[in-house]
N, C-alpha and C positions, 0 to 999 in steps of 0.2 A: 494511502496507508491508514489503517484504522486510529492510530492514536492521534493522529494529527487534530481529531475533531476536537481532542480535548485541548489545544493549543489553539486552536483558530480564533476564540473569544479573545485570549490577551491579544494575540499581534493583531487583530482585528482594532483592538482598541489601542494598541502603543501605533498603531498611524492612522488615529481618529477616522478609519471608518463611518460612512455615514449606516446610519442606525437600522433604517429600513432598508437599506440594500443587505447588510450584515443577516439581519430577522430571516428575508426572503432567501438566501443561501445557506440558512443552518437550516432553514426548515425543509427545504428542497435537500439538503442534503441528507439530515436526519430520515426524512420520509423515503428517500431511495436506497439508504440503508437496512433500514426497516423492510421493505418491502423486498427487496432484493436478498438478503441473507435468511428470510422467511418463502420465499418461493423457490432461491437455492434450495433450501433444507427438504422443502415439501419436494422438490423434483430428485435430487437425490434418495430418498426414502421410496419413490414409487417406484423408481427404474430399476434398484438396485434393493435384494432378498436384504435383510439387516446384517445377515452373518456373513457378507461378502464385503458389506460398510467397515463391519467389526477389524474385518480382517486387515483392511488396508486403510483404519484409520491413521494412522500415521502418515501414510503416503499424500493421502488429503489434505491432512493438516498441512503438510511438507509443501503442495502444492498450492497452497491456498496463500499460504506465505510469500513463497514464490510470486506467484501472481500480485500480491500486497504491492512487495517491493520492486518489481520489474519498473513499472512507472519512473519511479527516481533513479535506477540504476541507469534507465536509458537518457533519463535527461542529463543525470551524472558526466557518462561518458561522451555526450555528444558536447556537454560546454571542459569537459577538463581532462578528453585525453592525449590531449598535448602535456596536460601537466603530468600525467599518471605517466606515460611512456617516459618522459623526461626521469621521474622519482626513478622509474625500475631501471633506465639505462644508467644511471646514479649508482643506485644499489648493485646492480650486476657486475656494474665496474670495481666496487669497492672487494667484492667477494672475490676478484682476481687476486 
């Protein structure tokens, strides 16, 4: 998820990460950011007329998101959904 990079310095450093391990994963990750959001853009721009982009910016955007947060949603649900089914059969029982 994108904003995460701007939290990875503090928790990096509230459990005293070592320095050059910390350096060589921002930089690795900054740099595949970089790279990857810049040859996305340039591959989308070739494959697709601009007024087709226009069209369904939204849907992109919508997906791009998508894609963000899928990661954590599946890690989510593989560690807590025992807890999450437990909440809803909670909640459904109460709405009886």
């Amino acid at each position: 998820m994108p904003f995460i990079r701007t939290f990875a310095p503090i928790v990096a450093g509230a459990v005293a990460m070592d320095y050059r391990r910390f350096m060589f994963f921002n930089l690795l990750g900054g740099f595949v950011w970089a790279v990857g959001v810049t040859l996305a853009g340039y591959t989308l721009g070739s494959l697709f007329p601009p007024e087709t982009l226009d069209r369904y910016f939204i849907v992109i955007v919508l997906v791009v998101i998508f894609l963000s947060v899928l990661p954590t949603a599946i890690h989510l649900w593989r560690e807590e959904r025992h807890t999450i089914f437990a909440w809803l059969k909670r909640r459904l029982a109460r709405a009886q």
